[in-house]
C-alpha positions in Angstrom: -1.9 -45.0 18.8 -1.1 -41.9 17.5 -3.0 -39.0 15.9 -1.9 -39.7 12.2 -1.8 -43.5 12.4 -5.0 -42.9 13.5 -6.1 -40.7 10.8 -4.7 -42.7 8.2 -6.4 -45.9 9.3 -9.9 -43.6 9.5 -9.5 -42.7 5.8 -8.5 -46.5 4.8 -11.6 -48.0 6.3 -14.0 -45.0 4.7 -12.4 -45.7 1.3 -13.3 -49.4 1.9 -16.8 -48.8 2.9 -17.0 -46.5 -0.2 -16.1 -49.1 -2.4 -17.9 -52.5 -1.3 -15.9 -54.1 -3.5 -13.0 -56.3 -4.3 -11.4 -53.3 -6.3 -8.1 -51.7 -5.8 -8.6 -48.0 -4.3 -6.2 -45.3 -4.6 -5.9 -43.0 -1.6 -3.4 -40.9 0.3 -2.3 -41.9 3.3 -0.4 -39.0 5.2 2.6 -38.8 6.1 3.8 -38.7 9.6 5.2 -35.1 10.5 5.5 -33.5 13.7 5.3 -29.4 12.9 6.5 -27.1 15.1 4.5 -24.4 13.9 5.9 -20.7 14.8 3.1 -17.9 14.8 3.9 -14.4 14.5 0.3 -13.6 15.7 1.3 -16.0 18.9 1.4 -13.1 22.0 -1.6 -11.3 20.3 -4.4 -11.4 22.8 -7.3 -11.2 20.4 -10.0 -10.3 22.7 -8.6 -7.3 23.8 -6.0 -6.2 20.7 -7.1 -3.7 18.1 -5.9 -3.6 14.5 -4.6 -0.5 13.7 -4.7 1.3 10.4 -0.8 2.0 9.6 1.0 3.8 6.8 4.5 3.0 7.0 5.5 5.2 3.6 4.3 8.7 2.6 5.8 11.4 1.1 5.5 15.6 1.3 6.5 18.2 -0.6 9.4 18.5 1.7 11.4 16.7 -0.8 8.8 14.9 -4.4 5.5 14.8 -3.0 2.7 16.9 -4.4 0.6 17.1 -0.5 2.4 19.5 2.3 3.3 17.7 5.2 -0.1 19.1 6.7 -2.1 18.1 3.5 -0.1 14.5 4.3 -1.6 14.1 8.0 -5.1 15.5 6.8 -5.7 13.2 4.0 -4.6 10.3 6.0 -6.4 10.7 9.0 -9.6 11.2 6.5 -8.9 7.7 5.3 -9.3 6.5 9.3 -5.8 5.8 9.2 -4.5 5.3 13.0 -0.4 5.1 12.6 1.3 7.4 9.9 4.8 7.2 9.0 6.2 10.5 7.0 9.0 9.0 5.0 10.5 12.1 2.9 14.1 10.9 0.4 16.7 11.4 2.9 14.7 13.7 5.1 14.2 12.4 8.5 10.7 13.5 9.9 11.6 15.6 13.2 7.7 16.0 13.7 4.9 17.0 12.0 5.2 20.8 12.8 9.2 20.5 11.4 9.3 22.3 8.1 12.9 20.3 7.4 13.7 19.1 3.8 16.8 17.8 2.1 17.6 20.7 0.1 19.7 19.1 -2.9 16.5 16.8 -3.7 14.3 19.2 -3.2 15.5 21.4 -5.9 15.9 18.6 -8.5 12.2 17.5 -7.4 11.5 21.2 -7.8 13.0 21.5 -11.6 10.8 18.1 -12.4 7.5 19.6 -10.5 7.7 22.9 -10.2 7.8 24.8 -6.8 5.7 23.3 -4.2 5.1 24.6 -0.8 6.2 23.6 2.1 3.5 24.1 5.1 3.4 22.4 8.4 1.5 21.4 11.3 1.0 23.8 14.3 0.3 22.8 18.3 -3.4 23.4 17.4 -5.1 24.7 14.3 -8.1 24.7 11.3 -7.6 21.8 8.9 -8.1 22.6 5.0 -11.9 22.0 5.4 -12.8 23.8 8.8 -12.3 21.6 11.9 -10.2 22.1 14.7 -7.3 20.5 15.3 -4.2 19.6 17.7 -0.9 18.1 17.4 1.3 17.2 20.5 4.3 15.8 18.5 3.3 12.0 19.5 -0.4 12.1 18.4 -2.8 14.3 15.5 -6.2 14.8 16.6 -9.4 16.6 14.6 -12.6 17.7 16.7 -16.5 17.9 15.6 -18.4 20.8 15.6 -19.1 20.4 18.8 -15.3 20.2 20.1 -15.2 16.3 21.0 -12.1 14.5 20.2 -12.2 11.7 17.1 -9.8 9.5 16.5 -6.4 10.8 17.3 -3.0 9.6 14.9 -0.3 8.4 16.4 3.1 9.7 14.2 6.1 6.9 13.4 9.5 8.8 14.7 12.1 9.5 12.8 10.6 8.5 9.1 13.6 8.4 6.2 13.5 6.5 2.6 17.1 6.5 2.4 19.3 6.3 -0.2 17.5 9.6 -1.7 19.3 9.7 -5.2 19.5 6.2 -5.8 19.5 5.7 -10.1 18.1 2.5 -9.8 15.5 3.5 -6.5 17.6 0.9 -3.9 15.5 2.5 -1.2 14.9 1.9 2.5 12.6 2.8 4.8 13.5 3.4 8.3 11.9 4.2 11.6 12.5 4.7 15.2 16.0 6.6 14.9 17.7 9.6 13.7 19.7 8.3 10.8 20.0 9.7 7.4 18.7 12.9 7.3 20.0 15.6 4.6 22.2 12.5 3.0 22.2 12.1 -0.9 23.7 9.1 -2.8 22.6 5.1 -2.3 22.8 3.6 -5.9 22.5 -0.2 -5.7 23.4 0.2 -2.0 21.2 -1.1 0.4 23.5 -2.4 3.2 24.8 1.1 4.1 21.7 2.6 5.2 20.6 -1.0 6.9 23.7 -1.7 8.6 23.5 1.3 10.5 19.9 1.5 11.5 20.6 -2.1 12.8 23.5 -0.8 14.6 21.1 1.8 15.5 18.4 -0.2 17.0 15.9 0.7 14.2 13.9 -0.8 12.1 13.5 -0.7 8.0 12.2 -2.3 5.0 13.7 -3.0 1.3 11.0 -0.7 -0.8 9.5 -1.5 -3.6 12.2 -4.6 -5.0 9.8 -4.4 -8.1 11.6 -1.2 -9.4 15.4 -1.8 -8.3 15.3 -5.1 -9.6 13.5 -4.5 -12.8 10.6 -6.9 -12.6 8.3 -4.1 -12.6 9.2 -4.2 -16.8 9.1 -7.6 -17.4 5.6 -8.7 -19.1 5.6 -12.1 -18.4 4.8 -13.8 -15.2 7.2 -16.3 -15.3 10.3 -14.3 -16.6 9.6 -12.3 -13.5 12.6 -13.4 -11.0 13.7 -16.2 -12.6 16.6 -17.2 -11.1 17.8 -19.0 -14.7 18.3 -15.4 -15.4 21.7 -14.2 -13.7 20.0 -10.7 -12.6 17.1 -12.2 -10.7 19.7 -14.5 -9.3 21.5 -11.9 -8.4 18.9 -10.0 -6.9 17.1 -12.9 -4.8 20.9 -13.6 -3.6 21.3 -10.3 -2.8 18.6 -9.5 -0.8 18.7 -13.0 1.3 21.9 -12.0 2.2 20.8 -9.0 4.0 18.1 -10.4 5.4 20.2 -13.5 6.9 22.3 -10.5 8.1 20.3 -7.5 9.7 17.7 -8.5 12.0 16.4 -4.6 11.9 15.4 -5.7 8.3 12.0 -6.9 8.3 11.3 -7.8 5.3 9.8 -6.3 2.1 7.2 -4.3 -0.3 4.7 -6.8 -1.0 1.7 -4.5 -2.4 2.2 -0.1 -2.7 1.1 2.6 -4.8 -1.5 0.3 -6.7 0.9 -2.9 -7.3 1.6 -1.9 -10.6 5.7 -1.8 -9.6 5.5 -4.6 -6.8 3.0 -7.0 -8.9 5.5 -9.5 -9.1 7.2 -9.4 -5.3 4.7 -11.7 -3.9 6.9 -14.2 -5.7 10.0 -12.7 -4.9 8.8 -12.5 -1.4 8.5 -16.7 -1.6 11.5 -17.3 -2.9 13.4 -15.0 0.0 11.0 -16.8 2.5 12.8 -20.4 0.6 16.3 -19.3 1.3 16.1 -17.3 4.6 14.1 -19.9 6.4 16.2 -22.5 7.1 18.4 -20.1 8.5 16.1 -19.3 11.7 14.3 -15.9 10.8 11.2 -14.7 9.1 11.0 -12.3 6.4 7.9 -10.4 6.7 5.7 -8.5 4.1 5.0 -4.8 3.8 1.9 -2.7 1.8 2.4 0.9 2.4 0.2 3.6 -0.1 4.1 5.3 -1.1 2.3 8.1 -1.2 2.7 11.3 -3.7 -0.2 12.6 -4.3 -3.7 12.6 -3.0 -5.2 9.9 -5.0 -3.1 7.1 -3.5 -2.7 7.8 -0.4 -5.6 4.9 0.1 -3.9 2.2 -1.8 -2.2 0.2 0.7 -2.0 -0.4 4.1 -1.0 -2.5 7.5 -2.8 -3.4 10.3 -0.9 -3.9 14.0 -2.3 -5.8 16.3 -1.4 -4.0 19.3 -3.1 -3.4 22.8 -2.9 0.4 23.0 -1.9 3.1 19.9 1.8 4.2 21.5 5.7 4.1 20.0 6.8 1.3 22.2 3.8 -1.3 21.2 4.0 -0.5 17.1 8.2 -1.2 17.4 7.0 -4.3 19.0 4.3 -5.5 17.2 6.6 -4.9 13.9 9.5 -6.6 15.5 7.2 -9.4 16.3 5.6 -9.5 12.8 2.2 -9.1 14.5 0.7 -7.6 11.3 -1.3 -8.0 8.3 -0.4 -5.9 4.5 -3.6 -4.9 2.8 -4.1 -3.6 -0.3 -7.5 -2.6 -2.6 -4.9 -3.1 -5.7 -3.6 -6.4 -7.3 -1.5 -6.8 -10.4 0.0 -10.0 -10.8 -2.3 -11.9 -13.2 -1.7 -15.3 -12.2 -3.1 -14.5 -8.5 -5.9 -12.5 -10.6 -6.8 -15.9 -12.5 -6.1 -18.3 -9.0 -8.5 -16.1 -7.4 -11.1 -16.1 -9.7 -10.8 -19.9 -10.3 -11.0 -20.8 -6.7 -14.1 -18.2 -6.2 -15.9 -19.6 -9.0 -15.3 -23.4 -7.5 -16.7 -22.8 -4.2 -19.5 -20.8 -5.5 -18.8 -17.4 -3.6 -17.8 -14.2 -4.4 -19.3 -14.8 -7.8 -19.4 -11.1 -9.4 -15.5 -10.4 -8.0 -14.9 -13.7 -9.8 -16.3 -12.8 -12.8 -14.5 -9.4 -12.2 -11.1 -10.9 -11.6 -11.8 -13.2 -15.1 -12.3 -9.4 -17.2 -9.5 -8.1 -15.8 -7.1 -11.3 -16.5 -8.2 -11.2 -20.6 -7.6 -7.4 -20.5 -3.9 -8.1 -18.8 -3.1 -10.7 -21.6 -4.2 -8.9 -24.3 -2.1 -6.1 -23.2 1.1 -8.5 -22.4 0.6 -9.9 -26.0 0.6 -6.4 -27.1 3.8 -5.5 -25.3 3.0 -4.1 -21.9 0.7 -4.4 -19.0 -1.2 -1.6 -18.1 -4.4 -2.5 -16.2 -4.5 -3.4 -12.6 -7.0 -4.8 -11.2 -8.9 -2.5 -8.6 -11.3 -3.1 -5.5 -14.3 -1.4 -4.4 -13.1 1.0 -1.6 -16.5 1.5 -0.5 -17.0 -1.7 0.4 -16.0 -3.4 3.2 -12.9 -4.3 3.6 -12.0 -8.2 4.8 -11.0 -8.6 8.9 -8.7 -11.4 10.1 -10.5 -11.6 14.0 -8.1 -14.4 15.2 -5.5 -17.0 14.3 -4.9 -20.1 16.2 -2.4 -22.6 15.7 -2.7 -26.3 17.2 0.8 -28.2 17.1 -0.4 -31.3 17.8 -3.2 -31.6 15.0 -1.0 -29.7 12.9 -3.4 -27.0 12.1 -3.9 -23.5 11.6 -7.0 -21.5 11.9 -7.8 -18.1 10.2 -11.3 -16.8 11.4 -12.3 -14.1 9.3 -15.0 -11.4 8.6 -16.2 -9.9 5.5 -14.0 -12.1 3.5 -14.8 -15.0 0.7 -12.0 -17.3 1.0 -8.9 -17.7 2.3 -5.9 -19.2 0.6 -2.9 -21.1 1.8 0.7 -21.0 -0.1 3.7 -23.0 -0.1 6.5 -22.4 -1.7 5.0 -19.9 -4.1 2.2 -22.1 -5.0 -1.4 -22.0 -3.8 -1.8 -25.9 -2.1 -4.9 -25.3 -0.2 -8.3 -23.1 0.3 -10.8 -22.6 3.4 -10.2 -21.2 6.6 -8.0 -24.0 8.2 -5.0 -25.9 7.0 -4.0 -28.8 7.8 -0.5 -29.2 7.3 -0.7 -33.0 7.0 -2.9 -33.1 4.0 0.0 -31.4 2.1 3.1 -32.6 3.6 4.4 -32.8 0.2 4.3 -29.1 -0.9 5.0 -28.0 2.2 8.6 -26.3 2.8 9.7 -24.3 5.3 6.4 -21.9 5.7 3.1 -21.7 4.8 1.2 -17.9 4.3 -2.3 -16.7 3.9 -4.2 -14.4 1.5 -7.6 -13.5 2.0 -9.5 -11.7 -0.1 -13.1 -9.9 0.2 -14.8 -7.5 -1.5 -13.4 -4.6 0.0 -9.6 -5.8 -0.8 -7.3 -8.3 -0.3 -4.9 -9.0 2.9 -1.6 -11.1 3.4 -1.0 -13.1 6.5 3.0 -13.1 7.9 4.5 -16.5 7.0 4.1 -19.0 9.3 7.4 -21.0 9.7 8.0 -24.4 10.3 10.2 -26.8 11.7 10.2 -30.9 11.6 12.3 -33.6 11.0 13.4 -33.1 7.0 12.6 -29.5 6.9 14.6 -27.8 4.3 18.2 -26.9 5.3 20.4 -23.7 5.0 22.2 -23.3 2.1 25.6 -21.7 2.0 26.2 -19.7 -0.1 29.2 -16.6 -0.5 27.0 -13.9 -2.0 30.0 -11.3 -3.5 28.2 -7.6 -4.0 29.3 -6.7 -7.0 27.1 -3.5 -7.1 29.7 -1.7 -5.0 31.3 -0.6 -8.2 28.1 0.6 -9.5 27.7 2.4 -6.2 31.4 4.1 -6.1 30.7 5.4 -9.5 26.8 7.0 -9.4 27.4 8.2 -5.6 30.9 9.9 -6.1 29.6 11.3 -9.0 26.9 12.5 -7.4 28.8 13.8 -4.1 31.1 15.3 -6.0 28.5 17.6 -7.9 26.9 18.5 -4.8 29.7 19.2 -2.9 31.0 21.7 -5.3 27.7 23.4 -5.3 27.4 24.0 -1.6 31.3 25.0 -1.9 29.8 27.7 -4.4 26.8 28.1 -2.4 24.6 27.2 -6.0 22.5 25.2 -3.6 21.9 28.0 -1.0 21.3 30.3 -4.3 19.2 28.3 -6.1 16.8 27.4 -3.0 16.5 31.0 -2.6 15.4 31.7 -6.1 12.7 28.9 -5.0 11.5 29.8 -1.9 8.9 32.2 -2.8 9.2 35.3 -0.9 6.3 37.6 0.7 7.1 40.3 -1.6 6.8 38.8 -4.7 3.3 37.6 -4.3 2.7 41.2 -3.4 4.1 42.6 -6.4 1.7 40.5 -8.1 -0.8 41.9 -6.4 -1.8 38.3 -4.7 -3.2 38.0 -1.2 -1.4 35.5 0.7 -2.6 34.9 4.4 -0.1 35.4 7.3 -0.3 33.7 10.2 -0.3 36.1 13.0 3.0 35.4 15.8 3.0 36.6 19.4 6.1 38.1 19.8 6.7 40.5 22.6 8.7 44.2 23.3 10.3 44.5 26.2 11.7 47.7 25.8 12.4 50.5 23.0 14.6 53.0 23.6 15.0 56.2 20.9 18.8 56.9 20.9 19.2 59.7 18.0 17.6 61.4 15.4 18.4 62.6 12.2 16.0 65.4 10.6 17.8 66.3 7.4 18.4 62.5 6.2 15.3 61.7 7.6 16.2 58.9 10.1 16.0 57.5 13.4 18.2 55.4 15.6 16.7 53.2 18.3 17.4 50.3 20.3 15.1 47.5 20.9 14.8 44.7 23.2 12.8 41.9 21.6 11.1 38.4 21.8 11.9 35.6 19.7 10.5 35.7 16.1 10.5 39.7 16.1 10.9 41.1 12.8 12.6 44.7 13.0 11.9 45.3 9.2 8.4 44.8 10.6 8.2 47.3 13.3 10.4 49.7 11.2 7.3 49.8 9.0 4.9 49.8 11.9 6.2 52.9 13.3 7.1 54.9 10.4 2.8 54.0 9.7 2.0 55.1 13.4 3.9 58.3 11.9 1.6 58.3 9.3 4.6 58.4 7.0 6.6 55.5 5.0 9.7 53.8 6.2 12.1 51.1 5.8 15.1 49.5 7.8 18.1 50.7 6.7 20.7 49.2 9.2 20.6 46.3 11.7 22.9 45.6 14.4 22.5 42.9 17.0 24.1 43.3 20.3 22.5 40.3 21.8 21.8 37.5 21.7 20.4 35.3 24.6 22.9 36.2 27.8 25.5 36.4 25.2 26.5 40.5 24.0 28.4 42.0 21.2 31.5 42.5 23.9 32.1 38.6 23.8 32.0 38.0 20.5 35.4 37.4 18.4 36.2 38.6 15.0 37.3 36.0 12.0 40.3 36.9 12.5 40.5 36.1 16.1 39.2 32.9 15.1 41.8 32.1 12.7 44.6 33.2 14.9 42.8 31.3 17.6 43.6 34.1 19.8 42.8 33.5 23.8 39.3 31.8 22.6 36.7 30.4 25.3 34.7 28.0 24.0 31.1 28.1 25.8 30.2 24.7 26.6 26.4 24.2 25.6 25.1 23.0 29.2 27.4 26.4 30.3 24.8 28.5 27.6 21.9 26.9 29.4 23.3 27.4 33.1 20.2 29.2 33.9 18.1 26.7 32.3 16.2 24.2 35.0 17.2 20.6 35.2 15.4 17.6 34.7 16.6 14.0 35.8 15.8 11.1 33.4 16.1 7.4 34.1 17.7 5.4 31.2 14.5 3.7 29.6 12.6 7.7 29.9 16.4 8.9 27.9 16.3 6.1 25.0 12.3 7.2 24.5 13.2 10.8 24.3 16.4 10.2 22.1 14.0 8.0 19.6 11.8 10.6 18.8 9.1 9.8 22.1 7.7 12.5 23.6 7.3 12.2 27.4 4.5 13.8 29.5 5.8 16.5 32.0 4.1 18.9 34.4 6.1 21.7 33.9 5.9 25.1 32.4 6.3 25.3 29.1 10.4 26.3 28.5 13.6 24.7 27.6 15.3 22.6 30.2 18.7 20.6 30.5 18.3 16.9 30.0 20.6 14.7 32.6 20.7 10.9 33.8 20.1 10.0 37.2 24.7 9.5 37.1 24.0 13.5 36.5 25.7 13.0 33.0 24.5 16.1 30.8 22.4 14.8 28.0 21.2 18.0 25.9 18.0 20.4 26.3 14.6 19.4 25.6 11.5 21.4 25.7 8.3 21.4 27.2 4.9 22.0 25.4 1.9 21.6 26.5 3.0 19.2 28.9 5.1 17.5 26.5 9.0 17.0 27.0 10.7 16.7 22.9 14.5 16.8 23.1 15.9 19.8 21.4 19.8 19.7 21.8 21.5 16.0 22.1 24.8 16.1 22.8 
């Protein structure tokens, strides 16, 4: 006999008992379903797995934040965070030490914000408050005062929110590959920048849908993606599309930078989960803190379940879906009001409840008023709720959550809560069930979202078919060639270069003011000075120098003229060399143009004298994706090959560390 016959005959004959009596009884009986129930959390070993604090979304003042990309890593790693991702408007994150910035945002940030400095991280330095610390470009780690190591970061390579001047904020973030950097444009265009990291072998998210799709300004719950409405429909049809298409996709925003913009796309994220389903994928769901400024950088979070804190096993564990979002900050006020219903019926929780109840009169008298303001906020100092397993059993049909810390778990279907407690049994509700079922569990400290768990059974729900048209190309052709166009002609007139210039404060105009301003001291080196001529009656001398990298001959011109015990300033610079290469090989522009008898220098010909290192393939894709690979050699540039001997570019070697520098 099997398990639900079973079942169903158990419940009869307990109704029956029940009753003692010749009466009619009304009962469910269950239907019979076989689930195939598909786990994201199925390889996670969770005796042995950690969860590690991520941030997949931050921003510096390397393009609109108000934190230096140094400020960035401090404040996180303050916050325990494990994993950050620096995610600067079409600025790709090099490494933490990597001053780069997309100047053409920068500057219209700059107008909006003012001038903000851009400061960052060193091999090993003193952190804003006094502690030591190192970075080898793979991991960030601070020391106590008594020089042990805490918890050391791990960095996200290659962070980019594309689609930097997007007018409607269709941004992507990508990770894992070099794509996107110092790019402008991206109005209503997400495929672009997700095509090509797929291509790519990346990995992104669609941010925030809240503000491209405008839901983020809709007052009412229900008006909020409703696809009656032909822009919601548009927008749910849209992003299903790309999802069905890119597999590097994951999925979407569900919770960042306090919810306020994303309250509404957990119910987005159902109705994507509806249509992409049946197809055979996932679509997964993102909380990242987005953020700007110091206050938020808490707000949201995800935790990996991974084995050990490296590159390789966080691209896995996102490919995989082996996460949880989290957030301290919820804004929707029909999960305020399910939340504080189902709390108050099991009798737990009861001053959140009661919490959650203020906060859901507040939001409707400000709806009724015209516009939501308040959000609903958790205590950060309390402890935050821990998923410590999740186990799935196909033949009863059930899933398990164990938790910690938290008050109740909550299972939805569909976009509609069916079922409460820490286990599910998908037979008890084979009636709203679709074609997944998620989690939600919330706790004093915050409130975390499971990754859907999809299902498949005789009558699931099929694919639909549908011929989705973009019709925001034309908006895109218009706001990006506008914008390119603008741009171009000021880098053709060098405005940008001008303008940058005007905003990059320079040394001597804090000193003009008077300020102090503290100067990092360099090691540089001279190799030799030689005194070739001088010139009593105009007061000058000629000399010629043989320097180090990062030598400043304005510098030493001052330096001696003080040893002189006299002022002095450069007046003329003239570099003969440069490297191996002299002033003798050197072409004028004219040459160029006439393209007479040139030699172009090949660059593994510049580094001939450079030593070379051999790579197998899986060691070159690491390198190329941003990895940084232990080596013990000096520190130096070397030429990169493959074991064919096929010249890949120079890296070079830190501290035992092997970045690339040059890819060819």
């Amino acid at each position: 006999m099997n398990r639900k016959l079973t079942k169903a005959i158990s419940i009869f004959m307990s109704a029956a008992i029940a009753t003692s009596c010749t009466a009619l009884c009304s009962f469910a009986i269950d239907k019979d379903v076989d689930y195939k129930i598909n786990s994201t959390y199925a390889n996670v070993d969770w005796s042995t797995y950690k969860q590690y604090k991520t941030d997949l979304h931050s921003h510096t003042t390397g393009t609109d934040g108000a934190l230096t990309k140094k400020e960035t890593v401090e404040k996180h790693y303050d916050h325990n965070f494990d994993i950050l991702a620096v995610t600067d408007h079409g600025t790709t994150d090099y490494g933490w030490d990597d001053p780069s910035t997309n100047k053409a945002v920068k500057i219209a940030m700059s107008v909006r914000k003012g001038k903000l400095p851009i400061e960052v991280l060193s091999s090993k330095g003193e952190t804003s408050d006094g502690k030591e610390y190192t970075y080898d470009g793979n991991y960030y780690t601070e020391y106590d005062d008594n020089g042990n190591a805490e918890n050391s970061m791990l960095r996200v390579p290659f962070g980019n929110e594309q689609n930097p001047t997007s007018f409607n904020n269709a941004h992507v973030c990508s990770w894992f590959v070099n794509y996107g950097n110092d790019t402008i444009g991206g109005t209503s265009d997400y495929e672009t920048p997700i095509k090509n990291i797929d291509k790519l072998g990346g990995l992104c998210v669609i941010n925030h849908p809240g503000e491209y799709s405008g839901a983020r300004n809709v007052a009412n719950y229900d008006e909020a993606y409703n696809t009656d409405n032909v822009k919601f429909k548009y927008v749910v049809d849209k992003f299903a599309n790309i999802l069905e298409k890119y597999p590097a996709c994951l999925g979407i925003d569900v919770n960042s930078k306090g919810d306020s913009r994303t309250r509404y796309d957990r119910k987005l994220w159902d109705l994507l989960l509806q249509k992409v389903v049946p197809t055979g994928r996932n679509v997964f769901g993102l909380a990242t803190s987005d953020s700007h400024n110091e206050g938020i950088v808490n707000s949201g979070y995800t935790l990996m379940c991974m084995p050990e804190k490296t590159v390789p096993e966080l691209k896995t564990a996102m490919k995989d879906g082996a996460f949880f979002a989290a957030s301290y900050y919820m804004g929707s006020k029909v999960e305020i009001r399910s939340w504080s219903e189902e709390l108050k019926a099991a009798g737990v929780g009861l001053e959140l409840a009661d919490s959650f109840a203020e906060t859901y009169s507040k939001i409707v008298e400000e709806e009724n008023a015209g516009k939501q303001r308040t959000i609903f906020a958790f205590d950060q100092e309390a402890v935050t709720p821990k998923v410590k397993s999740v186990s799935v059993d196909d033949v009863e049909d059930t899933i398990t959550i164990s938790t910690q810390d938290a008050y109740m778990v909550h299972w939805i279907a569909d976009g509609k809560v069916i079922a409460t407690g820490n286990t599910i049994d998908l037979d008890d509700y084979s009636d709203e069930i679709g074609s997944y079922v998620r989690a939600e569990i919330v706790g004093e400290g915050g409130v975390i979202y499971t990754q859907p768990f999809t299902l498949e059974y005789d009558g699931a729900p099929e694919a639909q078919t549908n011929r989705f048209v973009d019709l925001g190309g034309a908006t895109t052709l218009l706001a990006d060639t506008i914008v390119k166009f603008l741009v171009k002609v000021l880098k053709d007139f060098r405005v940008i270069d001008i303008v940058w210039y005007f905003l990059t404060k320079k040394l001597y105009e804090y000193a003009r003011k008077g300020q102090q301003v503290e100067i990092k001291p360099r090691n540089i080196e001279i190799y030799d000075i030689e005194l070739i001529k001088v010139n009593k009656e105009e007061k000058q001398m000629h000399f010629k120098v043989r320097c180090s990298k990062g030598t400043y001959i304005r510098t030493l011109c001052e330096n001696i003229a003080e040893e002189m015990q006299t002022v002095g300033y450069m007046k003329e610079l003239k570099r003969t060399k440069v490297g191996k290469f002299t002033i003798e090989q050197a072409i004028t522009i004219e040459q160029l143009k006439e393209g007479q008898n040139i030699k172009v220098i090949t660059i593994e010909e510049m580094f001939e004298d450079k030593e070379k290192i051999q790579l197998e393939d899986d060691d070159i894709k690491l390198l190329l994706n941003g990895v940084k690979l232990k080596k013990e050699k000096q520190d130096g540039i070397y030429k990169i090959y493959s074991k064919t001997n096929k010249f890949i570019g120079t890296g070079i070697i830190e501290n035992g560390r092997l970045k690339v520098d040059i890819r060819i």
